[in-house]
N, C-alpha and C positions, 0 to 999 in steps of 0.2 A: 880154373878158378879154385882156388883153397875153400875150404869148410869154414875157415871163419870168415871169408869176405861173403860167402853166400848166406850165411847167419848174419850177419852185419845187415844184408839188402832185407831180409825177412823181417828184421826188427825194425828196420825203419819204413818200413810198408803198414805195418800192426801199430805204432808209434800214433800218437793223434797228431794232429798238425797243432802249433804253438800260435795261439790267437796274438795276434799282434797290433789287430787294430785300436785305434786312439781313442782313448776313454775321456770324456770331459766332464773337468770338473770346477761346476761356476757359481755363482748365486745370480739368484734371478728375483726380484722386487714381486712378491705374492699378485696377481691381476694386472700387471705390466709389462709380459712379454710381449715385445716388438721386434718385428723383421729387421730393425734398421739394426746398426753396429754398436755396438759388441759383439752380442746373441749373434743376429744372422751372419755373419763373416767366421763365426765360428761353429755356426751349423753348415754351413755351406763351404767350409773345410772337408767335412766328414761326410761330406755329400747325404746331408737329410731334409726331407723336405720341409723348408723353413715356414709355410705357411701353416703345414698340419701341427708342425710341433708348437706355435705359440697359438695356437687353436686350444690343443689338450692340456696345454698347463694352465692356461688360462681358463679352462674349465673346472680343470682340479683342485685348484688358487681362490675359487670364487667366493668360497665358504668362509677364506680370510679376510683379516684388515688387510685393503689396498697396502702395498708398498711395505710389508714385514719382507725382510732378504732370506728367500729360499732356500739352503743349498742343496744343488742337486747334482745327482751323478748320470750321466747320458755313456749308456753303452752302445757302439753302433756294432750292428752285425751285417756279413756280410751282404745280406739282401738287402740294403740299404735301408731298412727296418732298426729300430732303436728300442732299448729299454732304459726306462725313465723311472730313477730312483730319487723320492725327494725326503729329505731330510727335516726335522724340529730345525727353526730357525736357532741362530749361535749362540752361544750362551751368553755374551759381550753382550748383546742385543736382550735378553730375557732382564739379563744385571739391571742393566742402565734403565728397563722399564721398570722393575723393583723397586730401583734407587729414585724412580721419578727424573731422571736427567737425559741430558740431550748428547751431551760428549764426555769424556773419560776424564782424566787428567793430563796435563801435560808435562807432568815430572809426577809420574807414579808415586817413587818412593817421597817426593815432599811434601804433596797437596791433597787433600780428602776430594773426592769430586762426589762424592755420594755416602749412603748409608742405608744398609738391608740388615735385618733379623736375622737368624740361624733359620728362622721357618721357611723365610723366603727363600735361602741356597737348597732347604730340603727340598723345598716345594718345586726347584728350579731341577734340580736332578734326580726327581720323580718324573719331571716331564721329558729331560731329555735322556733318560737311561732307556726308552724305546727307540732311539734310533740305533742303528745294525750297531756300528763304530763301538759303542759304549757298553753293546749287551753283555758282554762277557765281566764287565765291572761291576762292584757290590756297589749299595748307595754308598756308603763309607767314602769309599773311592772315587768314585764320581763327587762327591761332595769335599774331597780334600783337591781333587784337582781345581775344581771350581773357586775356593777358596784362591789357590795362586792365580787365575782370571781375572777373581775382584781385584786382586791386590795389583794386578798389571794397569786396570783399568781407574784405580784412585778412589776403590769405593771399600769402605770399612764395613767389615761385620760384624753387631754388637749383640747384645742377647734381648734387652730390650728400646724400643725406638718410641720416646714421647712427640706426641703430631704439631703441637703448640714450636718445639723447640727446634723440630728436622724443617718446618715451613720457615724459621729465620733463619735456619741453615742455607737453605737453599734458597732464601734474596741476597744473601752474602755472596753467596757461588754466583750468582748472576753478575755482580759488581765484575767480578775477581777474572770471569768468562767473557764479558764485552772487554774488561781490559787487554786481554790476553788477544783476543782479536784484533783490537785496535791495534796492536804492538804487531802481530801477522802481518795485518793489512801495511803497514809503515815500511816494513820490510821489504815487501814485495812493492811495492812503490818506489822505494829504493833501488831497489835493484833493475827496476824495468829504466830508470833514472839512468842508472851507467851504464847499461847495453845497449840505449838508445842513440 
């Protein structure tokens, strides 16, 4: 054997081995993880125990409002043992609680679905520049990114917001949001119409 196929075998001996197992990444409803499907079909992928693990999140979840969307990162390690990284709920979700509103817009660039201050994006990427993702960003930055989020989601940011004028805002939006529904709803009634 040559000198460098036996350098060859030493260095891949010394090498660490390349983790390849499947990293999961989900959101999970703050005090509502359940074994049933989604969650267990895809803990039970990765061979973890489904019962311990919505035990401990729902223990670490507890301190929240029911039903805020988690995201969390599950690392399984070989020993079929997991580390369990949870994350500030999304920022779409922090928005819309800002904004007071329930859903986004549905033609972003036409329709206003909401309205937050500059305080409120400061205040929003104060809270979320401690998750890992974000640490390396200045607020600057996290706060211009966020700004394209609002804009995705149909919610305008102005510098200031009167409460008299944003409460008839948002009975208008309620008009303008059951129509929009209705027209959903009509649709799919339709369509379940010709496939039937």
């Amino acid at each position: 054997m040559s000198k460098v196929a036996s350098r060859l075998k030493s260095a891949k001996k010394l090498m660490e081995k390349v983790d390849h197992s499947s990293k999961l990444h989900t959101e999970i409803p703050a005090g509502l993880a359940s074994p049933s499907p989604p969650l267990g079909s895809q803990l039970g992928q990765r061979n973890i125990n489904i019962a311990n693990f919505v035990k401990e999140f729902n223990q670490k979840t507890e301190h929240l409002k029911e039903g805020i969307p988690i995201p969390c990162r599950v690392k399984v390690n070989s020993d079929r043992t997991y580390d369990l990284v949870m994350h500030k709920p999304p920022t779409s979700y922090y928005l819309m609680q800002a904004a007071g509103i329930q859903r986004g817009a549905m033609n972003s660039g036409k329709e206003t679905s909401g309205k937050i201050t500059l305080k409120h994006l400061y205040e929003i990427a104060k809270i979320k520049s401690e998750d890992p993702p974000l640490s390396l960003l200045t607020l600057e930055q996290i706060t211009q990114m966020f700004v394209g989020i609002a804009r995705t989601i149909g919610i305008q940011i102005v510098r200031d917001l009167d409460a008299d004028e944003y409460a008839k805002f948002l009975k208008e939006r309620e008009v303008i949001v059951a129509e929009q529904k209705k027209a959903i709803q009509e649709a799919k009634e339709a369509k379940m119409l010709r496939t039937a």
